[in-house]
N, CA, C and O atoms as a GROMACS GRO file, in nm:
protein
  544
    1UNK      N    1  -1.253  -2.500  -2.150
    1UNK     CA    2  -1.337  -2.426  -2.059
    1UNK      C    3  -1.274  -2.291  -2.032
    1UNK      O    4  -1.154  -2.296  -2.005
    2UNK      N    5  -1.319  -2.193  -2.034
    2UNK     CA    6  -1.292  -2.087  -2.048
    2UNK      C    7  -1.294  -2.021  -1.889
    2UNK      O    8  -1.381  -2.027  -1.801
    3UNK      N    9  -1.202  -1.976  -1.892
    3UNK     CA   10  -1.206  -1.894  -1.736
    3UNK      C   11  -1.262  -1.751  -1.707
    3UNK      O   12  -1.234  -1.658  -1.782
    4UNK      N   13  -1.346  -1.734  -1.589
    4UNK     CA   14  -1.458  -1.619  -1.596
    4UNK      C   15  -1.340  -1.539  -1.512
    4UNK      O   16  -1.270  -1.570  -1.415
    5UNK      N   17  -1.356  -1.393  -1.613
    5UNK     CA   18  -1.300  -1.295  -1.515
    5UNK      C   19  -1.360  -1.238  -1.404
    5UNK      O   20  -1.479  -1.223  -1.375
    6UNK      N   21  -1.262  -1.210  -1.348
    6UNK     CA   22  -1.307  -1.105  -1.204
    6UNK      C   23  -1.219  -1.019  -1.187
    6UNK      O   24  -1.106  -1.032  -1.235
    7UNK      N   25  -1.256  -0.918  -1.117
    7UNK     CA   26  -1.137  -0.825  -1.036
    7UNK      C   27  -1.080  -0.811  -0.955
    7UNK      O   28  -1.006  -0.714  -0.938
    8UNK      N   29  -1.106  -0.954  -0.839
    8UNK     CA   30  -1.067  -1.004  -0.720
    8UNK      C   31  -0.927  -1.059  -0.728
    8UNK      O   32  -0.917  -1.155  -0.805
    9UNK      N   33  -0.813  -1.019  -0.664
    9UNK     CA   34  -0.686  -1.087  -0.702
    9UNK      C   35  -0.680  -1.250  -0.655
    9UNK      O   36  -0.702  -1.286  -0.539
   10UNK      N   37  -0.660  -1.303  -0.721
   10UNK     CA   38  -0.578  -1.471  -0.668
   10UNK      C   39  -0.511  -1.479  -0.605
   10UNK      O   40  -0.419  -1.398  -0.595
   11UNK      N   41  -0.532  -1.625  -0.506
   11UNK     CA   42  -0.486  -1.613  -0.385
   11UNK      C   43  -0.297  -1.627  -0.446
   11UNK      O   44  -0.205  -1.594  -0.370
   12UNK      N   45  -0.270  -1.677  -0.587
   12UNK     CA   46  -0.118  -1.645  -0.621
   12UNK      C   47  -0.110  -1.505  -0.569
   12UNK      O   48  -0.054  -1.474  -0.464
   13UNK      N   49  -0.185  -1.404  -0.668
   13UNK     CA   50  -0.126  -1.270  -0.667
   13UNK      C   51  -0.115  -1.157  -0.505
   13UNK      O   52  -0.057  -1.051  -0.482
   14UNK      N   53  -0.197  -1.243  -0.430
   14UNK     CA   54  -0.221  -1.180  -0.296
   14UNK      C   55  -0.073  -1.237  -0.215
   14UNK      O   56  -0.004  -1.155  -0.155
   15UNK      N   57  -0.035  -1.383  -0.221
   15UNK     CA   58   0.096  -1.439  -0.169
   15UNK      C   59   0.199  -1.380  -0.227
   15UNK      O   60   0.292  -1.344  -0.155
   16UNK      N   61   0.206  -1.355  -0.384
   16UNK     CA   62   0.312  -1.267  -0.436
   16UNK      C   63   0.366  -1.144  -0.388
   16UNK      O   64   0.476  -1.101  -0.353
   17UNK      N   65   0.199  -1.088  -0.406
   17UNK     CA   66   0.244  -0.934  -0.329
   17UNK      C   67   0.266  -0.918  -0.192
   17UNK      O   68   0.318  -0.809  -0.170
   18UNK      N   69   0.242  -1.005  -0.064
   18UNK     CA   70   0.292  -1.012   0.041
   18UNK      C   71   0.428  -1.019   0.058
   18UNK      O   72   0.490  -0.938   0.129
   19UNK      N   73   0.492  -1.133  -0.016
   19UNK     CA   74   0.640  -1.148  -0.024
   19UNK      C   75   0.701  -1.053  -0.102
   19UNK      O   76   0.823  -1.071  -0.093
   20UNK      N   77   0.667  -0.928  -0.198
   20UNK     CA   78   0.725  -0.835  -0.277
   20UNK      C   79   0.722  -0.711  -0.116
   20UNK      O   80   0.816  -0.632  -0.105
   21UNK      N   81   0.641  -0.710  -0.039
   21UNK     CA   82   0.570  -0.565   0.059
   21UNK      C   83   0.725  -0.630   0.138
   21UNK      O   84   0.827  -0.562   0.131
   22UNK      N   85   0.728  -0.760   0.207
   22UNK     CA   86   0.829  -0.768   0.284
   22UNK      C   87   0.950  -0.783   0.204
   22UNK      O   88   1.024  -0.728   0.286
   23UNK      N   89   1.016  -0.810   0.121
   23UNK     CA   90   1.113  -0.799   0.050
   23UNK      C   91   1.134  -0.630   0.012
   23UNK      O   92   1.251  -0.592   0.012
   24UNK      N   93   1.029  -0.527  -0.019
   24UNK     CA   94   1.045  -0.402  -0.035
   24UNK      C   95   1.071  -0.315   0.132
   24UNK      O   96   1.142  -0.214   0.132
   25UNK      N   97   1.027  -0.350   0.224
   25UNK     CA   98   1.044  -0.326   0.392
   25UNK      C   99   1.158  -0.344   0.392
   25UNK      O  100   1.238  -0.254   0.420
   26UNK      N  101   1.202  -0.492   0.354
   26UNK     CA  102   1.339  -0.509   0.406
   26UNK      C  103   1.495  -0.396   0.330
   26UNK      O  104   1.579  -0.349   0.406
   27UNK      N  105   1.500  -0.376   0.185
   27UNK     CA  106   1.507  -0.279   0.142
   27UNK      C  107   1.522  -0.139   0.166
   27UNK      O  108   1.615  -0.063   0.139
   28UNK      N  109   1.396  -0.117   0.228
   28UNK     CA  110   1.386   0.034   0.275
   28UNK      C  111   1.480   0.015   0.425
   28UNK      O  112   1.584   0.080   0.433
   29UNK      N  113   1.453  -0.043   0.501
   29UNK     CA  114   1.452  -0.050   0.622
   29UNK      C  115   1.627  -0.053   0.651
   29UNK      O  116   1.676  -0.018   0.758
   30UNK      N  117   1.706  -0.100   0.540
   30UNK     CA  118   1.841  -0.134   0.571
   30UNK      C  119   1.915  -0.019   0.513
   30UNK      O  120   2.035   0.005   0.522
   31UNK      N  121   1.802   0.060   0.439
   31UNK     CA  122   1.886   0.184   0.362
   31UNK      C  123   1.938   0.203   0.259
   31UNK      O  124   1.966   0.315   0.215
   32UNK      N  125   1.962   0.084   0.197
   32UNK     CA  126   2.024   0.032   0.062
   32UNK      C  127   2.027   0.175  -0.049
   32UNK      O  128   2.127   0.203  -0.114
   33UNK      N  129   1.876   0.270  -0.055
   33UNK     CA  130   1.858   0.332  -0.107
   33UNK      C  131   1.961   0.475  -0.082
   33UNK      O  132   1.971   0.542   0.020
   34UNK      N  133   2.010   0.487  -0.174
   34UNK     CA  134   2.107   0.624  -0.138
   34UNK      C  135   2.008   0.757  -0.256
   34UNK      O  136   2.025   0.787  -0.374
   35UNK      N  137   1.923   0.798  -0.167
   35UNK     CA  138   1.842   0.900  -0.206
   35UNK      C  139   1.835   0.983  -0.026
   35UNK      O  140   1.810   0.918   0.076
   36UNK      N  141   1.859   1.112  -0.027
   36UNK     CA  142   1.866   1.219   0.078
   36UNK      C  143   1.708   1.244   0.149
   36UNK      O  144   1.675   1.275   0.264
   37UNK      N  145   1.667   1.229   0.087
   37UNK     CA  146   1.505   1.224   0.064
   37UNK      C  147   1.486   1.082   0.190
   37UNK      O  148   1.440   1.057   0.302
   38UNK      N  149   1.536   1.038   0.110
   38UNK     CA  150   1.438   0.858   0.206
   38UNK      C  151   1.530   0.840   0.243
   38UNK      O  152   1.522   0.723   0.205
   39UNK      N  153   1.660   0.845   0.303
   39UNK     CA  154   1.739   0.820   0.435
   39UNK      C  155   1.682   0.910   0.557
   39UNK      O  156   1.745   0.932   0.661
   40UNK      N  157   1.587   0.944   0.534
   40UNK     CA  158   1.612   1.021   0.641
   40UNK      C  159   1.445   1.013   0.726
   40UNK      O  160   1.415   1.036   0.844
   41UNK      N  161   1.347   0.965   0.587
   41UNK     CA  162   1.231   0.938   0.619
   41UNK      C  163   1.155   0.809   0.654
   41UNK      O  164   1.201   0.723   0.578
   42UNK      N  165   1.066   0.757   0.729
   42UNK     CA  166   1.023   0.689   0.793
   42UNK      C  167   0.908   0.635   0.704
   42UNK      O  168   0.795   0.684   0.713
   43UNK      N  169   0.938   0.532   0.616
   43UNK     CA  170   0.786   0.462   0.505
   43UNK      C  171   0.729   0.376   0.557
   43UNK      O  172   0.805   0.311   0.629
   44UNK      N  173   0.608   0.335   0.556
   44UNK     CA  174   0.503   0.259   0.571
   44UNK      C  175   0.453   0.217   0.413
   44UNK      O  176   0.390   0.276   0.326
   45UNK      N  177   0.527   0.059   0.427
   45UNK     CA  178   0.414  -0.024   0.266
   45UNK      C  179   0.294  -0.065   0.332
   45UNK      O  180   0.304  -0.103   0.448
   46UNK      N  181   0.196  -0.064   0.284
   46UNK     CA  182   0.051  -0.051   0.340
   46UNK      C  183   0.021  -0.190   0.227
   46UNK      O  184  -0.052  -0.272   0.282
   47UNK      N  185   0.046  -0.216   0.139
   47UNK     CA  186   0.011  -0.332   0.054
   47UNK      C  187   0.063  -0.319  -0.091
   47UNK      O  188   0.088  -0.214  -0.151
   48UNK      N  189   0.072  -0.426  -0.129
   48UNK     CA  190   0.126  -0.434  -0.266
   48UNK      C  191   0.040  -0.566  -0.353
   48UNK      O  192   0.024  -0.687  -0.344
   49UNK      N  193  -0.004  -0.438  -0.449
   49UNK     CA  194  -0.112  -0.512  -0.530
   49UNK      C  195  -0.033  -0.548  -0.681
   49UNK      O  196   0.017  -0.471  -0.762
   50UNK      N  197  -0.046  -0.714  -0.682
   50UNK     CA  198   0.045  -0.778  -0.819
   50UNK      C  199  -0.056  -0.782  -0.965
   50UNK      O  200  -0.166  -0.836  -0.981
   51UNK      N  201   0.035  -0.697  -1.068
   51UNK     CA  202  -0.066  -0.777  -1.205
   51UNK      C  203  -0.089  -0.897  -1.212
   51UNK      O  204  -0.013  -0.986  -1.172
   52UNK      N  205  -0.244  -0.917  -1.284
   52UNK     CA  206  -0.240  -1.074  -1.300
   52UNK      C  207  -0.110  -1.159  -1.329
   52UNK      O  208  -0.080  -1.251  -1.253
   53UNK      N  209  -0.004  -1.115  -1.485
   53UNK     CA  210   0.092  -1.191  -1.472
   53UNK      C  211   0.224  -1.191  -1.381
   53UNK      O  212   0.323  -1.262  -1.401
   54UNK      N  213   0.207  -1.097  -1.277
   54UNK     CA  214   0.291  -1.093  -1.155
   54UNK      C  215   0.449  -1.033  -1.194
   54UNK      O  216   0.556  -1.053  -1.136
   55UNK      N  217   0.416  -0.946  -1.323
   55UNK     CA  218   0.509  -0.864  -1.394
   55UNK      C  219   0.546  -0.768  -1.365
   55UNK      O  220   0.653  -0.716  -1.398
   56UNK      N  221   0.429  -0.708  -1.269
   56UNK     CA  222   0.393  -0.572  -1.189
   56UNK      C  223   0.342  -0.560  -1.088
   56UNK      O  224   0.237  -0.617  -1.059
   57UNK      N  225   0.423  -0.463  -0.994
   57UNK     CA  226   0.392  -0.469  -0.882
   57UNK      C  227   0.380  -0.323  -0.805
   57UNK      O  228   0.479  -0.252  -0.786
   58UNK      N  229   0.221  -0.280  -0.753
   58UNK     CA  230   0.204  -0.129  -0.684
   58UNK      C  231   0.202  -0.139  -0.576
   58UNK      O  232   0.153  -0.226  -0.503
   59UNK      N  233   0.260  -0.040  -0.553
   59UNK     CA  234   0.327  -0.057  -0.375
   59UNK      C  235   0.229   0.073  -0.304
   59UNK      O  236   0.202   0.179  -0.361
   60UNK      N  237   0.197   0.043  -0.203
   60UNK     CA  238   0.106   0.132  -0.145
   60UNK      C  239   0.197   0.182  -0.052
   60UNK      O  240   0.268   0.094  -0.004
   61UNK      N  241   0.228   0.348   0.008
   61UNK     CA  242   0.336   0.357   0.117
   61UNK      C  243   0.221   0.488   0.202
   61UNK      O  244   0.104   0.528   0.198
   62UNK      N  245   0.299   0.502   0.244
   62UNK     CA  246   0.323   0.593   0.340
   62UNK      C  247   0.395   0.702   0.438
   62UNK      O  248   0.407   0.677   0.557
   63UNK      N  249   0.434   0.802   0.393
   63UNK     CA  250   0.591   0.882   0.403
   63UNK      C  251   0.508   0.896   0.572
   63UNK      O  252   0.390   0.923   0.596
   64UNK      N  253   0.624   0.864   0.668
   64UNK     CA  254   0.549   0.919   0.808
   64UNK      C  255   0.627   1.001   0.865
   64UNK      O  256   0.750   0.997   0.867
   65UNK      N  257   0.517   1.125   0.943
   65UNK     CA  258   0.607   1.215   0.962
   65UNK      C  259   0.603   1.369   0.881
   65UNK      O  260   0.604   1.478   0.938
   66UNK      N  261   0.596   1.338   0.690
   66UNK     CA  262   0.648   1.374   0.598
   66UNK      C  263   0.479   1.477   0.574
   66UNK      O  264   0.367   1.434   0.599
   67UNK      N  265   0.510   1.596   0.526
   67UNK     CA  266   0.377   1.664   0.511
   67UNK      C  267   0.378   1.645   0.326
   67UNK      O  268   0.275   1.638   0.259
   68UNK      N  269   0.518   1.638   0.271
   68UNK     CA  270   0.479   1.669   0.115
   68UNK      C  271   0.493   1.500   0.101
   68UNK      O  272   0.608   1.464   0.125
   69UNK      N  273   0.406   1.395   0.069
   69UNK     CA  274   0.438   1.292   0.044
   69UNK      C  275   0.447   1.251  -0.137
   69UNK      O  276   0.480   1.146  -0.191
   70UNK      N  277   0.398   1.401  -0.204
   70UNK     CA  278   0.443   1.364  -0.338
   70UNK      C  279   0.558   1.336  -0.413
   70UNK      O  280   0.572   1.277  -0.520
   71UNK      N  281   0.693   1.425  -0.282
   71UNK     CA  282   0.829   1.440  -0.337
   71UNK      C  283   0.895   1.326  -0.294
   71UNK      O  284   1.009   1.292  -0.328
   72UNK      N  285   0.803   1.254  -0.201
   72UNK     CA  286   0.875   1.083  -0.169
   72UNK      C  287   0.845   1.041  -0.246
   72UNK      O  288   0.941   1.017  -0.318
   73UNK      N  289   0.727   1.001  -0.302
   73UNK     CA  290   0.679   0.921  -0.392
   73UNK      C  291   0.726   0.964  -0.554
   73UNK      O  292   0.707   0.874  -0.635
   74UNK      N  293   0.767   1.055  -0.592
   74UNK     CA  294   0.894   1.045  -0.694
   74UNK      C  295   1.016   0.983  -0.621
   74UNK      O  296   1.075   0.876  -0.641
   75UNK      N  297   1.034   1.067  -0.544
   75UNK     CA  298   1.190   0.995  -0.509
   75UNK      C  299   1.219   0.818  -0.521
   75UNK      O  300   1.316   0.745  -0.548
   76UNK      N  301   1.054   0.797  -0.480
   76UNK     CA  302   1.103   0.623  -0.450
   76UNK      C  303   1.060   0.571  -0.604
   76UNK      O  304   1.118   0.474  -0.654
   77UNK      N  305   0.972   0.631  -0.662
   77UNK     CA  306   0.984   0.602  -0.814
   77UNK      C  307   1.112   0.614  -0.917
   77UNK      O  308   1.137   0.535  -1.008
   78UNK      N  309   1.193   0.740  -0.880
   78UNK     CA  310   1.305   0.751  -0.969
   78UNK      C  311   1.415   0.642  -0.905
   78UNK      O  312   1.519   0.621  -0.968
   79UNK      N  313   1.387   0.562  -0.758
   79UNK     CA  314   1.518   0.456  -0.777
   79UNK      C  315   1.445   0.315  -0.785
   79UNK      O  316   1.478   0.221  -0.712
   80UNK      N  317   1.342   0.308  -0.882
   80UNK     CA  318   1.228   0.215  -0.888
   80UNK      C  319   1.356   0.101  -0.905
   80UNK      O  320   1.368   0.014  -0.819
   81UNK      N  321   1.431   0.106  -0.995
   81UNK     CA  322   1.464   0.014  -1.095
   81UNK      C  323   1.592  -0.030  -0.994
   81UNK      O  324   1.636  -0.145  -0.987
   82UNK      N  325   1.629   0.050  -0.940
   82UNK     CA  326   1.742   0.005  -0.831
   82UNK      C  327   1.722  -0.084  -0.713
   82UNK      O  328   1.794  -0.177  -0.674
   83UNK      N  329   1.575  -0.023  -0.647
   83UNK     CA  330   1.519  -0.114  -0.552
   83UNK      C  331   1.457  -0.232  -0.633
   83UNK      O  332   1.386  -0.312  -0.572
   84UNK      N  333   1.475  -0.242  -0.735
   84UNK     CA  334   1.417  -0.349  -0.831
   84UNK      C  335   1.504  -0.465  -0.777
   84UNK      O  336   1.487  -0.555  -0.695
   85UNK      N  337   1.620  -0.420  -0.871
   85UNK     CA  338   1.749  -0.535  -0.841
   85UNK      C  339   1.767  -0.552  -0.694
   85UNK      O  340   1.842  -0.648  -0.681
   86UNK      N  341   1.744  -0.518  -0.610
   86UNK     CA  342   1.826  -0.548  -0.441
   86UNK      C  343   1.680  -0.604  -0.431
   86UNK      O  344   1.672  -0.609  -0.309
   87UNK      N  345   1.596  -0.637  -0.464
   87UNK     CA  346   1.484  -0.751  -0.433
   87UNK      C  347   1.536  -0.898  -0.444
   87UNK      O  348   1.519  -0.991  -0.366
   88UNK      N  349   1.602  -0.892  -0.561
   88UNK     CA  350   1.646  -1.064  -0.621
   88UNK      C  351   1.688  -1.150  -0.482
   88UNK      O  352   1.668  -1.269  -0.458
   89UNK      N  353   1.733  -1.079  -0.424
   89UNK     CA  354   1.784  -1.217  -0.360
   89UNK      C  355   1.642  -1.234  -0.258
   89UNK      O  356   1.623  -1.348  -0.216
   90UNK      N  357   1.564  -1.149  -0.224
   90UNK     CA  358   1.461  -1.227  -0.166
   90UNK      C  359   1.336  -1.277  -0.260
   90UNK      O  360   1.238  -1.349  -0.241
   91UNK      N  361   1.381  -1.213  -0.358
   91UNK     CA  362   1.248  -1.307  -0.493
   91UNK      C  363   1.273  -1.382  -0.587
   91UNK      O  364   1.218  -1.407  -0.694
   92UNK      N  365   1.379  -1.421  -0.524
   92UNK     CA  366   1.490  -1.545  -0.603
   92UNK      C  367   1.364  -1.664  -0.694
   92UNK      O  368   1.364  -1.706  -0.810
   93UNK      N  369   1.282  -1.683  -0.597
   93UNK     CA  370   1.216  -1.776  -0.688
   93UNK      C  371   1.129  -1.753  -0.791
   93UNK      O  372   1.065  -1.846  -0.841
   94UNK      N  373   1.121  -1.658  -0.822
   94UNK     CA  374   1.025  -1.586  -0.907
   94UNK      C  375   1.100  -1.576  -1.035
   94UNK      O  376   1.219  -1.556  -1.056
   95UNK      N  377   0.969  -1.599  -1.139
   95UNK     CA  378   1.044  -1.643  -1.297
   95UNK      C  379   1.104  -1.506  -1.341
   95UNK      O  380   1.213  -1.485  -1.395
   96UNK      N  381   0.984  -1.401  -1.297
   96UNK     CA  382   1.028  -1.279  -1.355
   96UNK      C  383   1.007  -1.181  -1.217
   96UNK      O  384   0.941  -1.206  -1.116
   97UNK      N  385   1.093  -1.053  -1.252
   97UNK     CA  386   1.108  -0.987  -1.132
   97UNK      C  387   1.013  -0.862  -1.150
   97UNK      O  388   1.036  -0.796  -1.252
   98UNK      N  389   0.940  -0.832  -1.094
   98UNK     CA  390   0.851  -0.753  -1.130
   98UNK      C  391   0.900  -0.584  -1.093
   98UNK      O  392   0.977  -0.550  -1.003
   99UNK      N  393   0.825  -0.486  -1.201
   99UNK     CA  394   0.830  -0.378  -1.206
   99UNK      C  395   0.747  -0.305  -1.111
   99UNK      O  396   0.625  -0.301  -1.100
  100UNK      N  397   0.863  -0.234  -1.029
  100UNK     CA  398   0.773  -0.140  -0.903
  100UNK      C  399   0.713  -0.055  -0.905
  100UNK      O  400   0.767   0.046  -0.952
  101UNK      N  401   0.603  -0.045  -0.868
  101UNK     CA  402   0.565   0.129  -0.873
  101UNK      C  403   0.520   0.177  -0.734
  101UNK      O  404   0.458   0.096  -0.666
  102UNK      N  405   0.545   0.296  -0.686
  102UNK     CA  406   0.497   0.330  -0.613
  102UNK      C  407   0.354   0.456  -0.626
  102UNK      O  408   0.342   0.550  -0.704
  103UNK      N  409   0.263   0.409  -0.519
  103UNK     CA  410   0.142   0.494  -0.530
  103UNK      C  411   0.118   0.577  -0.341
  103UNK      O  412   0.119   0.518  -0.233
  104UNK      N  413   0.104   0.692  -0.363
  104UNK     CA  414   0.051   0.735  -0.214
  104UNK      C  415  -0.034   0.654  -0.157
  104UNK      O  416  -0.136   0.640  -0.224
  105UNK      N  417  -0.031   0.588  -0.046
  105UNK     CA  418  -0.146   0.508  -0.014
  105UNK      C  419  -0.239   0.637   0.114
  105UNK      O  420  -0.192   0.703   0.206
  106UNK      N  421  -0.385   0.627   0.061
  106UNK     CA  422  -0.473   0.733   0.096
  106UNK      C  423  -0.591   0.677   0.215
  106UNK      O  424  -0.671   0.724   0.297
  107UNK      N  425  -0.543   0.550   0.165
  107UNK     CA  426  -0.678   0.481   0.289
  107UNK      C  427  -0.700   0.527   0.428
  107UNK      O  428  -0.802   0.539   0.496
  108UNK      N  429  -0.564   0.549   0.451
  108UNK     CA  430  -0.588   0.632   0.621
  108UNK      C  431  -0.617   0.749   0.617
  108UNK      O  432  -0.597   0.800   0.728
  109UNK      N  433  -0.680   0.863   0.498
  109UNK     CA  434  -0.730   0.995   0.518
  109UNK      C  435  -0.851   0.907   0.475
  109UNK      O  436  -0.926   0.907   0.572
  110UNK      N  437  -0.894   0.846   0.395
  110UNK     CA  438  -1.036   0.780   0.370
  110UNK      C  439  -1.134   0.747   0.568
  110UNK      O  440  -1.239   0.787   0.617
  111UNK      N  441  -1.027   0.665   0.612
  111UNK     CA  442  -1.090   0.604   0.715
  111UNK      C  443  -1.124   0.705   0.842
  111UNK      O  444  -1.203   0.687   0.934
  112UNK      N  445  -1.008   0.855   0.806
  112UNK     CA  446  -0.969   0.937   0.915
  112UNK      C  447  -1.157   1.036   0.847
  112UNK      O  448  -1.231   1.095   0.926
  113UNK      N  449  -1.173   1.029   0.766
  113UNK     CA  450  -1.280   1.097   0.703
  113UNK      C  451  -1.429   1.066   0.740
  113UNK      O  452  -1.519   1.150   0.742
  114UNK      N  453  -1.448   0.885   0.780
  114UNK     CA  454  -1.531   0.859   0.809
  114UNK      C  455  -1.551   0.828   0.964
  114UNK      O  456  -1.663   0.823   1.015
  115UNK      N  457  -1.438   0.808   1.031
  115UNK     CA  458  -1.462   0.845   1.195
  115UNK      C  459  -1.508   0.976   1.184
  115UNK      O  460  -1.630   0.963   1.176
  116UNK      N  461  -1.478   1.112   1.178
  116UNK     CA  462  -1.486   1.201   1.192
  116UNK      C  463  -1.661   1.219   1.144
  116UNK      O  464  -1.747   1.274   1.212
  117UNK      N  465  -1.680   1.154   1.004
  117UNK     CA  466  -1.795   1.157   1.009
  117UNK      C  467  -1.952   1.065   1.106
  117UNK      O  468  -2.074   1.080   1.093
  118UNK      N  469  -1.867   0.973   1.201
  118UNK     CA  470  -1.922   0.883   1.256
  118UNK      C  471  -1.943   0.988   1.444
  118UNK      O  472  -2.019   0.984   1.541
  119UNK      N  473  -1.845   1.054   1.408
  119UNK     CA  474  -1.844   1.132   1.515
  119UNK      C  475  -1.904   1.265   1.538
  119UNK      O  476  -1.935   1.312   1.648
  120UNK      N  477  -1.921   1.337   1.390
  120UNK     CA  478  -2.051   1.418   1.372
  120UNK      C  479  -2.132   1.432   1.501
  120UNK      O  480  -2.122   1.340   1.581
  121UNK      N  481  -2.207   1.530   1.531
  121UNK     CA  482  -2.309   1.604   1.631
  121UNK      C  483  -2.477   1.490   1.531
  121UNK      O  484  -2.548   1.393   1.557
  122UNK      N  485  -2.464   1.564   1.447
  122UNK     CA  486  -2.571   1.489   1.364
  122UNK      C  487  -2.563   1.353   1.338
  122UNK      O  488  -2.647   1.349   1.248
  123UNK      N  489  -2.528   1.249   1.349
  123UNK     CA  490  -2.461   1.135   1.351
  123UNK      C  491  -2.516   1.073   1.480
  123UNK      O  492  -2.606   0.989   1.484
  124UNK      N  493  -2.441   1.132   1.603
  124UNK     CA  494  -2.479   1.120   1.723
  124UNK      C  495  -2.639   1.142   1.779
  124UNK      O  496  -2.694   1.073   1.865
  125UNK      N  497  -2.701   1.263   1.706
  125UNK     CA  498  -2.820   1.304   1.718
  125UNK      C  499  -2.917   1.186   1.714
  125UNK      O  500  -2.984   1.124   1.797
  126UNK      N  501  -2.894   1.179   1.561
  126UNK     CA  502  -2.971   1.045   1.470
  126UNK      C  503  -2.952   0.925   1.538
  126UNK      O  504  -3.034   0.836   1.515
  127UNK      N  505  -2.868   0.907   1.610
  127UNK     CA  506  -2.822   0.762   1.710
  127UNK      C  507  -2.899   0.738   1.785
  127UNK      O  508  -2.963   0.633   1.786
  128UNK      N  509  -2.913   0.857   1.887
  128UNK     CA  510  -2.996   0.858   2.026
  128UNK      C  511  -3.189   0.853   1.963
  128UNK      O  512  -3.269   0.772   2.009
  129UNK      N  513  -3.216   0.933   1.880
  129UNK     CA  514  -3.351   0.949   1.817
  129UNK      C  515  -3.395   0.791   1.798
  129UNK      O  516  -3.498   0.738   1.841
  130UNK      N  517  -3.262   0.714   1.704
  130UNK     CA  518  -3.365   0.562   1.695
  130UNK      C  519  -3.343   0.493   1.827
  130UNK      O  520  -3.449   0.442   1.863
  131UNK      N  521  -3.238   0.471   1.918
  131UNK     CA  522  -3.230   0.436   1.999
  131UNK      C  523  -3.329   0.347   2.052
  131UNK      O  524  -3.303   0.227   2.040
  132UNK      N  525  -3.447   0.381   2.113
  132UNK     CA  526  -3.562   0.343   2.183
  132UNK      C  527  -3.602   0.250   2.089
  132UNK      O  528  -3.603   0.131   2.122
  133UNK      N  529  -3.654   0.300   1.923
  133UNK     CA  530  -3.784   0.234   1.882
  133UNK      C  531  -3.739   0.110   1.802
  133UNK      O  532  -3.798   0.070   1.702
  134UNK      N  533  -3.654   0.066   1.844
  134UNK     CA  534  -3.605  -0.102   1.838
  134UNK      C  535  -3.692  -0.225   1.917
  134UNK      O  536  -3.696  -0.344   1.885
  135UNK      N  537  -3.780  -0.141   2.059
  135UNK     CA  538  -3.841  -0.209   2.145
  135UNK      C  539  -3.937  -0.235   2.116
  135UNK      O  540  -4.000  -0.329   2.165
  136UNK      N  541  -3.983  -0.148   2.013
  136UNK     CA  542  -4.188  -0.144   1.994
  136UNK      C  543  -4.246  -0.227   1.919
  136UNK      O  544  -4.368  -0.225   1.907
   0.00000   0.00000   0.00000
C-alpha cells in the first residue's frame, strides 16, 4: 500500500523539531557560540521545521533588538556545524544528527502588516457600513 503524500509535517517531524528549537535555545542561551556578533545579541527560534528524513533541520530566528538581521543570520550559519556538535548531548537519541540551517523568520512583519491593515480608516469604514444590516 502505497503512502499518499502531503505537505503537512508528521506528528514525528513536528516532535523532532520541537526538541532540535529547545536543544538550539539551550545552545544559544549559554553562549557556547564564540562569534562577536551573537554574544552580544538577543535570538528568538520561532520554530524549526524537520526534513521528512529528519536529516535537516530550518531554524526560524529572530535577531532582537538587531536592525541588520542578515549579518546574524550568516553569522549563525557560518558556526552551523559547530552548533551542530554541542546539540549531541541533547539529541543523543537521534540516529542521525541533523544539519542546521538558519532562515530569518518574517512572520512577525507578515502579522505586523495585517493588523495595520485591519486597522486601516477604510477597514474601519467598511465595518461600521455592514454593521446594522445583519438585523434585516
Amino acid at each position: 500500500m502505497a503512502r499518499a503524500t502531503t505537505s503537512a509535517p508528521s506528528q514525528r517531524m513536528l516532535r523532532v523539531g520541537e526538541q532540535v528549537r529547545a536543544a538550539l535555545t539551550q545552545v544559544l542561551q549559554r553562549g557556547e557560540v564564540r562569534d562577536p556578533l551573537l554574544e552580544k545579541t538577543v535570538i528568538s527560534i520561532s520554530e524549526v521545521r524537520m526534513s521528512p528524513d529528519l536529516k535537516h533541520a530550518t531554524a526560524y530566528v529572530t535577531p532582537l533588538g538587531v536592525k541588520d538581521h542578515d549579518a546574524i543570520i550568516e553569522a549563525l550559519n557560518r558556526s552551523a556545524k559547530f552548533i551542530r556538535g554541542r546539540l549531541g548531548p541533547q539529541l543523543r537519541q537521534m540516529k542521525y544528527m541533523p544539519d542546521v540551517r538558519f532562515r530569518d523568520d518574517t512572520s512577525f512583519d507578515n502579522y505586523k502588516k495585517i493588523d495595520e491593515l485591519l486597522r486601516s480608516p477604510e477597514v474601519a469604514r467598511d465595518l461600521s457600513a455592514d454593521g446594522g444590516d445583519d438585523d434585516k
